[in-house]
C-alpha positions in Angstrom: -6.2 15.4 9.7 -3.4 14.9 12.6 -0.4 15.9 13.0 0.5 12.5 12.3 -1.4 12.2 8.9 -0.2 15.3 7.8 3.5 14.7 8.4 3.0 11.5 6.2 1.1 13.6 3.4 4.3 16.1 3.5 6.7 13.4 3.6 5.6 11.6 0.9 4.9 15.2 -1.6 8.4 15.9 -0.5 9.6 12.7 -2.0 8.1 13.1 -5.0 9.2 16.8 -5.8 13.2 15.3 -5.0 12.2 12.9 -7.8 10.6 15.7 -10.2 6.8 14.8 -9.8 4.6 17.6 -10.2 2.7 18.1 -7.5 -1.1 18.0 -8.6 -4.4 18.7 -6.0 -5.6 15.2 -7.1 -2.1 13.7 -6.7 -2.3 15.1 -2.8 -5.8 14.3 -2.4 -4.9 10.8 -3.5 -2.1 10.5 -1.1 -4.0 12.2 2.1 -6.9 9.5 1.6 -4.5 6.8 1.8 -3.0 8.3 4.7 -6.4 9.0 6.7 -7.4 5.6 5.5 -5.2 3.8 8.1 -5.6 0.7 6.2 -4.6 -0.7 2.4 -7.2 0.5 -0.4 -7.9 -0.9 -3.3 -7.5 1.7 -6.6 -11.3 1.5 -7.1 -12.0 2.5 -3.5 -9.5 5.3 -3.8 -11.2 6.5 -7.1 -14.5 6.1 -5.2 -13.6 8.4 -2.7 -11.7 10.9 -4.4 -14.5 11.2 -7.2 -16.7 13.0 -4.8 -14.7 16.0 -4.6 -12.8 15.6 -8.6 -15.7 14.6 -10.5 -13.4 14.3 -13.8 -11.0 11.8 -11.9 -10.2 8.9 -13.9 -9.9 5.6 -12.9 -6.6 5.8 -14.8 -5.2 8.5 -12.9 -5.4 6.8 -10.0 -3.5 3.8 -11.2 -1.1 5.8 -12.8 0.0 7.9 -9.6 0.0 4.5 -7.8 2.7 3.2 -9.8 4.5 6.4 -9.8 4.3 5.7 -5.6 5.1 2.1 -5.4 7.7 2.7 -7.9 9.3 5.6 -5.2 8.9 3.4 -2.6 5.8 5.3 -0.6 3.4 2.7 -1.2 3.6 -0.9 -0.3 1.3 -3.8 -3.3 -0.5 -6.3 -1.4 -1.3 -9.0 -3.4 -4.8 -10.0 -3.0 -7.3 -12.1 -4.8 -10.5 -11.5 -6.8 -11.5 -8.6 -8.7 -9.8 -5.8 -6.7 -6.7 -7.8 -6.7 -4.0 -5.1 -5.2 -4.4 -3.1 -2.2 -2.0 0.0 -1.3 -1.0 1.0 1.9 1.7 3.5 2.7 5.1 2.5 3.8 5.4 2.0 7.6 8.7 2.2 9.5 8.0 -1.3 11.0 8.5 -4.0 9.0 5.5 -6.5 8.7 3.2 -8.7 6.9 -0.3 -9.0 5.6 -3.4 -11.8 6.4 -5.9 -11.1 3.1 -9.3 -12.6 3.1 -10.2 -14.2 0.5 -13.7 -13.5 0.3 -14.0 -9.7 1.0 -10.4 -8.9 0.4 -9.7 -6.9 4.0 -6.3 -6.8 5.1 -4.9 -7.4 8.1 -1.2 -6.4 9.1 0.4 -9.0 10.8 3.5 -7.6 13.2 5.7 -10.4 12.8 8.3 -11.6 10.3 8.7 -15.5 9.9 11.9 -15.2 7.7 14.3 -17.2 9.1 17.7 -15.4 9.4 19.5 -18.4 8.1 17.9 -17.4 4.9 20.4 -14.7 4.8 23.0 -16.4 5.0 22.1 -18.5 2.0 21.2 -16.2 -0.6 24.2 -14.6 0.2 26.1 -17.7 -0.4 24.2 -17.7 -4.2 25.3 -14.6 -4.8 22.3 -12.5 -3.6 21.7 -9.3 -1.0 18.0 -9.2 -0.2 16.6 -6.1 -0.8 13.6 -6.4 0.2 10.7 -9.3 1.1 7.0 -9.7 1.4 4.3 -12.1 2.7 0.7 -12.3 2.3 -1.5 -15.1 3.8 -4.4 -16.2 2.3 -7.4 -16.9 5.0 -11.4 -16.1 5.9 -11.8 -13.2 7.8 -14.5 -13.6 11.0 -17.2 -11.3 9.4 -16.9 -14.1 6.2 -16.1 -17.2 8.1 -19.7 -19.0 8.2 -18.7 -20.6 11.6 
């Protein structure tokens, strides 16, 4: 793990001990994957990985400590289609965006923002402070893309 990695890891423990989350070996182990990952994972393929070294890890488990993240703001849903329909990936300092295929499901981040800053201005004028956005294209990856 690099210095990077780890710095995430003990950023994102840290957050949940402020919140009063106990702070489980599975629950680090989860969060380390998705770290060393370096790209959104599915809850299967987190389970998959973590099963290896805690046999008695539940599918469950998994999904229930992503919530607990998504819900304190570490992880990040992409919406995806198919079976394995959300992918996590933690929360970056950049903003960005998300190209999903929709025949293997691999995400792609996409450094770019299309929302127009008018749009601002007009939920404002409704009444409205954006919080917070997100954008997922739908396309065919090149290893799925027959041409």
């Amino acid at each position: 793990m690099t210095v990077d990695h780890a710095a995430s890891v003990i950023a994102v423990i840290a957050r949940l001990k402020d919140k009063g989350y106990r702070i489980t070996a599975q629950r680090q182990a989860m969060i380390a994957q998705l770290v060393e990952s370096g790209q959104a994972l599915s809850a299967f393929e987190i389970w998959e990985k973590l099963k290896v070294r805690y046999k008695d890890i539940s599918l469950d488990t998994v999904y229930r400590n992503l919530h607990v993240l998504v819900d304190l703001e570490a992880l990040t849903p992409i919406n995806a289609l198919g079976k394995e329909s959300v992918r996590y990936e933690l929360v970056d300092t950049s903003h960005h965006h998300h190209i999903v295929c929709v025949k293997c499901g691999q995400t792609q981040c996409i450094e770019y923002c299309p929302v127009d800053p008018r749009l601002m201005l007009v939920l404002q004028t409704h009444g409205y402070e954006l919080v917070r956005h997100n954008l997922e294209l739908f396309g065919v990856c090149r290893q799925c893309n027959p041409s």
